[in-house]
DRENFIMI-109858 format. One record per atom (N, C-alpha, C): residue in one letter; x, y, z negated. Coordinates in steps of 0.02 Angstrom, whole numbers, plus 50000, padded with zeros to 5 digits. Example, Ala and Ser with C-alpha at 12.3 -4.5 7.8 and 13.67 -1.06 7.14 Angstrom:
BEGIN
A506604971649610;A506154977549610;A506604983549610;S506424988849646;S506844994749643;S506455000249606;
//
This chain:
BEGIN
X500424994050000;X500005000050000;X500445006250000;X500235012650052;X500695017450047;X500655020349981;X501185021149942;X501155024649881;X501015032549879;X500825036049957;X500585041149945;X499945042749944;X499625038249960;X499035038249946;X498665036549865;X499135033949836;X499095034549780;X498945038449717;X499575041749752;X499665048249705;X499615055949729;X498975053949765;X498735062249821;X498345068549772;X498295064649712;X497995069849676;X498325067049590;X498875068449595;X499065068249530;X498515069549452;X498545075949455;X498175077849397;X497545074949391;X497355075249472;X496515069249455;X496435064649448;X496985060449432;X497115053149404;X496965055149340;X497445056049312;X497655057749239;X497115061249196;X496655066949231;X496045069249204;X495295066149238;X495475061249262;X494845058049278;X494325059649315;X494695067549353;X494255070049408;X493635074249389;X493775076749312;X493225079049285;X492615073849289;X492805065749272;X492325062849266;X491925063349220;X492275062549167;X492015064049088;X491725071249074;X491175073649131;X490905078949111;X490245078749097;X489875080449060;X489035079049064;X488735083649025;X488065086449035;X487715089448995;X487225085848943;X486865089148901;X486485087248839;X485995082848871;X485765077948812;X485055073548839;X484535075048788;X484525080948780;X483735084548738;X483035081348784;X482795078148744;X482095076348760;X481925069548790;X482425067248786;X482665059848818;X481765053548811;X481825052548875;X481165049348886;X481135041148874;X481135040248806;X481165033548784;X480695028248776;X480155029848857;X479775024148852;X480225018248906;X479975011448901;X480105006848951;X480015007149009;X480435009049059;X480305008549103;X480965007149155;X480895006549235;X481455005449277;X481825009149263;X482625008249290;X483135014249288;X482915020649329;X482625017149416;X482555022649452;X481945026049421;X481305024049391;X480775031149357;X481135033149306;X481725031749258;X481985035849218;X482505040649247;X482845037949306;X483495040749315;X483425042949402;X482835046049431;X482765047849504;X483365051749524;X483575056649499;X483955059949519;X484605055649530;X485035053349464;X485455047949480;X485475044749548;X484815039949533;X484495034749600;X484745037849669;X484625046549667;X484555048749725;X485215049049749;X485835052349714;X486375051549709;X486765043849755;X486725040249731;X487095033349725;X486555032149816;X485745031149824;X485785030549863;X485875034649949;X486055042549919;X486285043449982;X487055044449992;X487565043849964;X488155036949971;X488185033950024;X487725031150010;X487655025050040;X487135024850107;X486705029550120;X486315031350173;X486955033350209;X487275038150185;X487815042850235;X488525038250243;X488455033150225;X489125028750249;X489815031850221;X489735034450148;X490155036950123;X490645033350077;X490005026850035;X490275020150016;X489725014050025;X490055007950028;X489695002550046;X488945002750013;X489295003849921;X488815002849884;X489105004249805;X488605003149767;X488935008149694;X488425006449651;X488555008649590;X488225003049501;X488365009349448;X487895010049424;X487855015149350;X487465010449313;X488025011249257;X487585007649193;X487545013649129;X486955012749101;X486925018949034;X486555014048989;X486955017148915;X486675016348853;X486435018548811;X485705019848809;X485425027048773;X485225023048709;X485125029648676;X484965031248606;X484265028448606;X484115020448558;X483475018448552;X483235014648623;X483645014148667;X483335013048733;X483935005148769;X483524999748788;X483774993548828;X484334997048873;X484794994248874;X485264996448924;X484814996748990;X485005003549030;X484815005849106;X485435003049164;X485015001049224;X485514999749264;X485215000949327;X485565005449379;X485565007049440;X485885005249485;X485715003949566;X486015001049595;X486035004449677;X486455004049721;X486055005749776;X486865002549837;X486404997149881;X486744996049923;X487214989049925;X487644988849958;X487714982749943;X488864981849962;X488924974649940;X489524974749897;X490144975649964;X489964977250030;X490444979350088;X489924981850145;X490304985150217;X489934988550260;X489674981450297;X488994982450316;X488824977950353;X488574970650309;X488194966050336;X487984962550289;X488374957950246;X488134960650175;X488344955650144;X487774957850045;X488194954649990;X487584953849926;X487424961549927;X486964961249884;X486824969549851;X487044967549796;X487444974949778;X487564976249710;X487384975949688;X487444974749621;X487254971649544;X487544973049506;X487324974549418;X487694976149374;X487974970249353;X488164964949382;X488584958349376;X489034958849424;X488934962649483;X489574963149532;X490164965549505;X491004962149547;X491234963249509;X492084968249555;X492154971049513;X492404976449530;X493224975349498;X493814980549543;X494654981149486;X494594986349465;X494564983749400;X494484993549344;X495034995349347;X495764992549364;X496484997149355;X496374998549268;X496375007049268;X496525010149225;X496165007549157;X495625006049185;X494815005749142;X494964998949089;X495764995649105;X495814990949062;X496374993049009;X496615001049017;X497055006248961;X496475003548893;X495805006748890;X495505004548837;X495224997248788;X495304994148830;X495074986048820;X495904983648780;X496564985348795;X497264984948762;X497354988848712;X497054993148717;X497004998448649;X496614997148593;X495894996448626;X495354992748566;X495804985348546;X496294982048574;X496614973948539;X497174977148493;X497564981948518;X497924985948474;X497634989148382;X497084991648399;X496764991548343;X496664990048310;X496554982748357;X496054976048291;X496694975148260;X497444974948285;X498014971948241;X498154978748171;X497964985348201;X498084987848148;X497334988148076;X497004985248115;X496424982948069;X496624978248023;X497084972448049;X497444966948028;X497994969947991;X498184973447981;X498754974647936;X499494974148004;X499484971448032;X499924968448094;X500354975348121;X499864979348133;X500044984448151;X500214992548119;X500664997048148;X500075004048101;X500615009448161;X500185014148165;X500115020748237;X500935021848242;X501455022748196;X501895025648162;X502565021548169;X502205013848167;X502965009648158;X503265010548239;X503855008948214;X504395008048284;X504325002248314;X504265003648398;X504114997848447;X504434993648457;X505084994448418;X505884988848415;X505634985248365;X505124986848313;X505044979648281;X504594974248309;X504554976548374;X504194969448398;X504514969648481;X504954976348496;X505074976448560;X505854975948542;X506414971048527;X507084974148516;X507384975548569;X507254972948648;X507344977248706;X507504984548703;X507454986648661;X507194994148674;X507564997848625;X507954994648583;X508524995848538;X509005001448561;X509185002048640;X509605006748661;X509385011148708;X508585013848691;X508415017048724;X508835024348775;X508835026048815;X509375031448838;X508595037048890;X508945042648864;X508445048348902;X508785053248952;X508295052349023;X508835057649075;X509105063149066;X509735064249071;X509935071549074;X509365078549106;X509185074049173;X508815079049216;X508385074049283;X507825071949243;X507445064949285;X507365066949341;X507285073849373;X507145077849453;X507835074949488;X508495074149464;X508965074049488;X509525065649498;X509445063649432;X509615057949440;X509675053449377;X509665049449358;X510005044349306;X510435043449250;X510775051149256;X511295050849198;X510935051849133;X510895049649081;X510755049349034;X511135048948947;X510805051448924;X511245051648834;X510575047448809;X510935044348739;X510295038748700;X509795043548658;X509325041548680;X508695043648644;X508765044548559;X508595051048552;X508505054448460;X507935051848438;X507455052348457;X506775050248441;X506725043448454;X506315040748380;X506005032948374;X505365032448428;X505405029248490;X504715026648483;X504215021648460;X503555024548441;X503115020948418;X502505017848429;X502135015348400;X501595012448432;X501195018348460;X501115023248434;X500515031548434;X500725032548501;X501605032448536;X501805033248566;X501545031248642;X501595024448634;X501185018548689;X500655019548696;X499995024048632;X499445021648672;X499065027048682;X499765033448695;X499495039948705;X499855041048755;X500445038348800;X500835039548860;X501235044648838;X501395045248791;X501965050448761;X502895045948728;X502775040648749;X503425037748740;X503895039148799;X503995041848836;X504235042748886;X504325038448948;X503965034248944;X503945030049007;X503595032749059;X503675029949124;X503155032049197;X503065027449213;X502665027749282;X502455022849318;X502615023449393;X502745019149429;X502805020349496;X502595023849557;X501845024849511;X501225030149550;X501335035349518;X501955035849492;X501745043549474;X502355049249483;X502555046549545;X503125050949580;X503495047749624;X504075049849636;X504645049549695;X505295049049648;X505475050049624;X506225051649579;X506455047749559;X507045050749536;X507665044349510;X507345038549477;X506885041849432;X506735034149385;X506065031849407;X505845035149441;X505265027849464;X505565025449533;X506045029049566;X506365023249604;X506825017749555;X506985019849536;X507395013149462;X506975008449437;X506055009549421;X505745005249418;X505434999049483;X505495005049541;X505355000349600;X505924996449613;X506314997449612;X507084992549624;X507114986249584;X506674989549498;X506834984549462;X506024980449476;X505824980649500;X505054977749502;X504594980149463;X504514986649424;X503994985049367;X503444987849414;X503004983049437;X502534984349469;X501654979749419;X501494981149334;X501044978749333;X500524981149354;X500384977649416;X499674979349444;X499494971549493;X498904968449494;X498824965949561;X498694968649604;X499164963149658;X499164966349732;X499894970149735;X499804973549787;X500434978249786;X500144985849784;X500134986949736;X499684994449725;X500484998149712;X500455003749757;X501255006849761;X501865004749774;X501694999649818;X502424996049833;X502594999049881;X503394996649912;X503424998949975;X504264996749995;X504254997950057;X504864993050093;X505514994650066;X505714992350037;X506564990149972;X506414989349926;X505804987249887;X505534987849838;X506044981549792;X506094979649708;X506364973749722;X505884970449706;X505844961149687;X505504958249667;X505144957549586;X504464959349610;X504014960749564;X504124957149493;X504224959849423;X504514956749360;X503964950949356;X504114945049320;X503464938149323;X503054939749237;X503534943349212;X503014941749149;X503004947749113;X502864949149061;X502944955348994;X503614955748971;X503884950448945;X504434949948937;X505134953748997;X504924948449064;X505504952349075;X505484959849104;X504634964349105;X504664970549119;X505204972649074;X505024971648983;X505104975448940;X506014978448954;X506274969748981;X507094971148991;X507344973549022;X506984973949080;X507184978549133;X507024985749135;X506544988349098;X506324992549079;X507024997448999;X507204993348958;X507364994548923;X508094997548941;X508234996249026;X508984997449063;X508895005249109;X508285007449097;X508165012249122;X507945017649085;X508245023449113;X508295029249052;X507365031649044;X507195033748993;X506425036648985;X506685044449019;X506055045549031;X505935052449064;X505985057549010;X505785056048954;X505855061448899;X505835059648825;X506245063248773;X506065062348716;X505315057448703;X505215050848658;X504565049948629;X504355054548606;X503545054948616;X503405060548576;X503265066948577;X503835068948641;X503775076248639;X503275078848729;X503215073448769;X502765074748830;X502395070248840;X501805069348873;X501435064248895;X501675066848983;X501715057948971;X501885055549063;X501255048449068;X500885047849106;X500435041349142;X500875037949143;X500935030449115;X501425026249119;X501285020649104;X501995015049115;X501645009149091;X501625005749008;X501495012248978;X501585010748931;X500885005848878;X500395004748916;X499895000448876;X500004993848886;X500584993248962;X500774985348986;X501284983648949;X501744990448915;X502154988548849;X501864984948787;X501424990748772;X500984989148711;X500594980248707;X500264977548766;X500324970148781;X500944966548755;X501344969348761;X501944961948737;X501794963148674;X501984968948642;X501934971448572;X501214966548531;X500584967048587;X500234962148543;X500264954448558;X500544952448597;X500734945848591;X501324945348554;X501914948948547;X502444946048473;X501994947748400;X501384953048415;X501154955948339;X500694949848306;X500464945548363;X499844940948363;X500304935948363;X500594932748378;X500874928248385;X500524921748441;X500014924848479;X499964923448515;X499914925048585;X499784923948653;X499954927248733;X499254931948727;X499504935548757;X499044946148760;X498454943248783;X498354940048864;X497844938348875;X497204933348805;X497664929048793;X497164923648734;X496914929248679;X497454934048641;X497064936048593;X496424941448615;X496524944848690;X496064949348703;X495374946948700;X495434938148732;X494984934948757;X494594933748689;X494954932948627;X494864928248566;X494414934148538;X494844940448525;X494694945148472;X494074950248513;X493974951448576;X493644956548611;X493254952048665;X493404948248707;X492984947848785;X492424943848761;X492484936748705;X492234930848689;X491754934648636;X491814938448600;X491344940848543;X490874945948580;X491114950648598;X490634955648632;X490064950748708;X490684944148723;X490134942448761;X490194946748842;X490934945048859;X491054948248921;X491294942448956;X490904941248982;X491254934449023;X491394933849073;X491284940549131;X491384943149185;X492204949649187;X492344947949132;X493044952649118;X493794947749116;X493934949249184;X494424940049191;X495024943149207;X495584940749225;X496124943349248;X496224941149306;X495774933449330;X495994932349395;X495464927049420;X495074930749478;X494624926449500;X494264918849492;X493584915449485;X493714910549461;X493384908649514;X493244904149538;X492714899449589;X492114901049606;X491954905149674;X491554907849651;X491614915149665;X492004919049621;X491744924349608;X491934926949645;X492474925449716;X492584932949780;X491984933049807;X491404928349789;X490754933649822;X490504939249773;X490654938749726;X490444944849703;X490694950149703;X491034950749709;X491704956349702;X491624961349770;X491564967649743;X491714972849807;X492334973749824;X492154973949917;X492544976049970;X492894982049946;X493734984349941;X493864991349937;X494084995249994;X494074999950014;X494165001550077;X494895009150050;X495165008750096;X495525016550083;X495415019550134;X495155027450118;X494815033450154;X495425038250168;X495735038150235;X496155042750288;X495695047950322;X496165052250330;X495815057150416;X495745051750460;X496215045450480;X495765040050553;X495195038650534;X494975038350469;X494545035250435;X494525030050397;X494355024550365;X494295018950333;X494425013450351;X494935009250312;X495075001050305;X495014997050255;X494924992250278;X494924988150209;X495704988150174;X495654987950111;X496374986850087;X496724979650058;X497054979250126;X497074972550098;X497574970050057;X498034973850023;X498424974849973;X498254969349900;X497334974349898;X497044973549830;X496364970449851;X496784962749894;X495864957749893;X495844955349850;X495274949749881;X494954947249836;X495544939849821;X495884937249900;X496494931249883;X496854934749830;X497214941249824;X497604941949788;X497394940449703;X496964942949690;X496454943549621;X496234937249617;X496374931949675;X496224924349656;X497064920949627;X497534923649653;X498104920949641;X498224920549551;X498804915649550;X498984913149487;X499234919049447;X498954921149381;X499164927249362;X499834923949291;X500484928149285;X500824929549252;X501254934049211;X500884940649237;X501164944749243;X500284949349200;X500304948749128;X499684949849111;X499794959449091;X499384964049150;X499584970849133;X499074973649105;X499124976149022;X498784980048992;X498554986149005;X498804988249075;X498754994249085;X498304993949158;X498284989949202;X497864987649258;X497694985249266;X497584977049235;X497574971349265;X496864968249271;X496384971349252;X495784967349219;X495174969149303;X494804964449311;X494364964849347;X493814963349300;X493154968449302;X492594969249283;X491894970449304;X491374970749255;X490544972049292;X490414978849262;X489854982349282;X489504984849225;X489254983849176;X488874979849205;X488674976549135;X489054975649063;X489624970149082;X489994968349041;X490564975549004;X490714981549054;X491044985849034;X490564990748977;X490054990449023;X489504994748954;X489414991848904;X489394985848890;X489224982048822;X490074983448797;X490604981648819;X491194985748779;X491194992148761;X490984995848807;X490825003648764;X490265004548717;X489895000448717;X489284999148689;X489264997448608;X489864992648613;X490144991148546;X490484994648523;X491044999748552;X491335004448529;X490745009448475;X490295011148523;X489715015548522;X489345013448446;X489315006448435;X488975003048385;X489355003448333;X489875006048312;X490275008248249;X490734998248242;X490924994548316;X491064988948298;X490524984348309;X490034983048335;X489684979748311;X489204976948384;X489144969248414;X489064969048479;X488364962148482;X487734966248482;X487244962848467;X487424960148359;X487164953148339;X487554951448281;X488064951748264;X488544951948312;X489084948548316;X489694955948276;X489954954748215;X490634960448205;X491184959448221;X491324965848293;X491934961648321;X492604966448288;X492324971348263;X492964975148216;X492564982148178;X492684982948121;X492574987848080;X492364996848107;X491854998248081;X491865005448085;X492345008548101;X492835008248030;X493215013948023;X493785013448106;X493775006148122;X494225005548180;X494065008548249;X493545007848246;X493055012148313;X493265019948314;X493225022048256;X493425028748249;X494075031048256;X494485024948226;X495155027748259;X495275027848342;X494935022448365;X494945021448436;X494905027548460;X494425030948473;X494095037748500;X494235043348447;X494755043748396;X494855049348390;X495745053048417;X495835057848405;X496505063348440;X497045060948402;X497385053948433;X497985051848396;X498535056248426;X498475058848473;X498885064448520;X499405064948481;X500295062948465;X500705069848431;X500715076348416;X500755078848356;X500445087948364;X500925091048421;X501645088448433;X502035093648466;X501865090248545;X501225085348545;X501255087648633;X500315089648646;X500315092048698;X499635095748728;X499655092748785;X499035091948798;X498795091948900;X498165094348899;X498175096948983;X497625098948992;X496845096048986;X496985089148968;X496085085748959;X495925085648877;X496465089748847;X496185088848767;X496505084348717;X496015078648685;X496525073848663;X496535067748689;X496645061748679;X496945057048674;X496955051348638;X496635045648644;X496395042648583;X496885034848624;X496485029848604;X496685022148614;X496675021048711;X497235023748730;X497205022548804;X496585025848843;X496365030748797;X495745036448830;X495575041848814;X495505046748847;X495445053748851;X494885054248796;X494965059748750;X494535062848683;X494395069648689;X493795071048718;X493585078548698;X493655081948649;X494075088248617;X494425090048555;X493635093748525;X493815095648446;X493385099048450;X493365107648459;X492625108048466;X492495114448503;X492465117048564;X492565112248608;X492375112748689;X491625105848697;X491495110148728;X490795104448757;X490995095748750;X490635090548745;X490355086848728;X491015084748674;X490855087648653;X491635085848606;X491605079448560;X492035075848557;X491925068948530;X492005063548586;X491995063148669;X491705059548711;X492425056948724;X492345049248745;X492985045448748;X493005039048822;X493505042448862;X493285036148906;X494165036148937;X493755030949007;X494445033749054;X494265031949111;X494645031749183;X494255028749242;X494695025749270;X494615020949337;X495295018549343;X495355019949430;X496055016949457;X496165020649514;X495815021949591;X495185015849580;X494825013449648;X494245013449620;X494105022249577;X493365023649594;X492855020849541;X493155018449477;X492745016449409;X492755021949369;X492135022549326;X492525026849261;X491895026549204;X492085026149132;X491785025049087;X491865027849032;X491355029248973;X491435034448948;X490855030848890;X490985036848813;X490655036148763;X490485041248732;X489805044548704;X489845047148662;X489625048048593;X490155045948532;X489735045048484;X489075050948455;X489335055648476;X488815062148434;X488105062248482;X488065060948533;X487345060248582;X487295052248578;X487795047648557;X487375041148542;X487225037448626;X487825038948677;X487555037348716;X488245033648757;X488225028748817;X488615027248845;X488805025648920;X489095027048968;X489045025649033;X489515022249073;X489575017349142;X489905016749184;X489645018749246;X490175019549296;X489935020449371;X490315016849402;X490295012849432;X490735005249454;X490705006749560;X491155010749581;X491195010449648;X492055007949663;X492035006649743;X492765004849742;X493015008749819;X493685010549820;X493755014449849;X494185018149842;X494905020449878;X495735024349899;X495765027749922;X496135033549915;X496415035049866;X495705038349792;X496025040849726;X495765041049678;X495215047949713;X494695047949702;X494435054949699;X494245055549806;X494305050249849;X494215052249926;X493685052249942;X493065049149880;X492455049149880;X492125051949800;X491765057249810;X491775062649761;X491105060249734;X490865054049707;X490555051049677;X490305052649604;X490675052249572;X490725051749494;X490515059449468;X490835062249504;X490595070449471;X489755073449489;X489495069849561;X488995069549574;X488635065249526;X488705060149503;X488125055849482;X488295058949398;X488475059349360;X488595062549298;X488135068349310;X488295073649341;X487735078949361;X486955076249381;X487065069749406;X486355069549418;X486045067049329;X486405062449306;X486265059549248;X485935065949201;X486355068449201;X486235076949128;X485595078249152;X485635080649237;X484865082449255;X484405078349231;X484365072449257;X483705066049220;X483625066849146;X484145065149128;X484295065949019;X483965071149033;X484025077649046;X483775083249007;X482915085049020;X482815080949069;X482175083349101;X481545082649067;X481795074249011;X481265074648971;X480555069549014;
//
């Protein structure tokens, strides 16, 4: 995949495209009924999309206050015939799996296992000789890192790591050379690339030979730092990242459509992704459905997860529930709250506010303040808010981030419906 297409809108990766924007739901109409008589405007949204051949097809799921989960739909899962979408169709969240590694992060500091503060050498000793660039615009030379990094570090992108999508320069060419590519498929690869690292382990080492972009601590950079935080909970657990996610989060909440790698079956469900040029549109075949069937080893906390609506709203859902997923307690109040609140370092700022468990936190005193989500690179994005009591996904697929201006439309349509009463 060309890696410039990737990264064509930097900042609207990283801020989610102003996804996470919405207005009040004063008057909220809480009788039983379809999504489309509650949510027309939405409805209208998603289906002209899809009238205008803008995307195949597309999925909003919401969780209101007092009200059965809502689900909208319109169109179907590629151009030309094939299923209609469904809030069971299944989609690559990329980013959208930053929070699902963060909420397992939690549960360990729920467990005593963990805490925001300790140093990542006690479970990463890779990382013992950390070294920081003189001048990352320029090249490689480096002096050893002053600053400890820590866990707060990893699951706020302020340890100084990057990612391959997120530039040209000395050190993310140092990561392409060295393979750290967790993503399926080849999302940002490109010709000299070296061979892709096979596991957590040996990112961490190869990783640990390359200088960080900056002091821990003192900048946030998009990075791979939640696919760090994965090893961290498999040495913290003592068991492999994937099993405990599955054990402590996918199996309790009851997500059984949240896999890492296709099962029998399921490339019919799964949407077509296409990437949107001036020639116009292709399929990408980078990030199919064979690839997402292949043998996974390489388990990335930071991209790796393929998902539904369904199943993603009932994870925010539980967030939303103070922990708590139908009967079932899959982790404590007080842990939910750390999830979604501003673990941010005081000495760093960005422009979306704060920063919580691998997801953006509305600070307080700006509009919907409290609201916690994230989106991921092909056109997902999901969100919570505890103070309106409410929760959402919008599940489309589709390259580069933001080439189909979806998400900011249907959020606007949403506030309209919520508020209408």
């Amino acid at each position: 995949m060309d890696l410039n297409r990737i990264t064509t809108d930097r900042r609207a990766l990283l801020l989610g495209a102003g996804a996470l924007s919405l207005g009040g739901c004063a008057g909220l109409d809480r009788r039983p009924a379809s999504g489309t008589a509650l949510f027309p405007a939405t409805q209208a949204v998603l289906d002209r999309h899809v009238t205008e051949g803008k995307l195949p097809g597309a999925t909003v799921g919401l969780r209101l206050p007092d009200v059965a989960n809502v689900y909208l739909q319109a169109g179907t899962l590629d151009y030309g015939p094939s299923p209609a979408m469904n809030a069971d169709s299944l989609f690559r969240i990329y980013s959208m799996t930053k929070p699902i590694t963060g909420a397992a992060a939690a549960l360990l500091i729920e467990d005593g296992r963990l805490s925001l503060d300790q140093p990542v050498t006690d479970f990463v000793p890779e990382f013992a000789g950390l070294t920081v660039a003189i001048d990352p615009e320029q090249g490689l030379e480096a002096r050893p890192a002053q600053a400890v990094m820590t866990m707060r570090h990893l699951l706020t992108h302020t340890s100084g790591l990057t990612y391959t999508i997120m530039g040209d320069g000395p050190v993310q060419k140092a990561y392409r050379k060295a393979g750290i590519f967790p993503f399926t498929g080849e999302l940002g690869g490109s010709a000299g690339d070296g061979s892709k690292v096979a596991d957590l382990d040996e990112m961490v080492r190869r990783l640990g030979e390359i200088p960080l972009l900056a002091e821990p601590g003192t900048a946030m950079n998009y990075s791979v730092s939640l696919d760090v935080m994965g090893l961290v909970i498999q040495r913290a657990s003592g068991m492999p990242f994937p099993t405990f996610v599955q054990r402590r989060l996918l199996d309790p909440i009851g997500m059984d459509d949240t896999i890492w790698r296709l099962r029998s079956g399921d490339a019919r469900r799964m949407a077509e992704v296409h990437s949107y040029t001036e020639a116009g549109r292709r399929v990408e075949t980078t990030a199919s459905a064979a690839a997402y069937s292949a043998p996974v080893s390489l388990y990335a906390g930071g991209a790796g997860l393929v998902s539904s609506t369904r199943d993603y709203l009932d994870f925010l859902s539980m967030l939303l529930n103070g922990g708590r997923a139908g009967r079932v307690r899959v982790m404590a109040p007080a842990t939910t709250a750390l999830i979604h609140s501003n673990i941010l370092p005081p000495a760093v700022q960005w422009d979306g506010g704060g920063y919580g468990f691998g997801g953006s936190v509305v600070p307080p005193g700006r509009p919907r303040a409290g609201e916690y989500g994230w989106s991921g690179a092909a056109g997902t994005v999901g969100w919570m808010d505890p103070n309106l009591r409410y929760a959402g996904v919008i599940m489309a697929q589709f390259f580069p981030y933001g080439a189909v201006r979806i998400s900011r439309e249907v959020r606007a349509a949403i506030a309209q419906d919520m508020a209408r009463g």
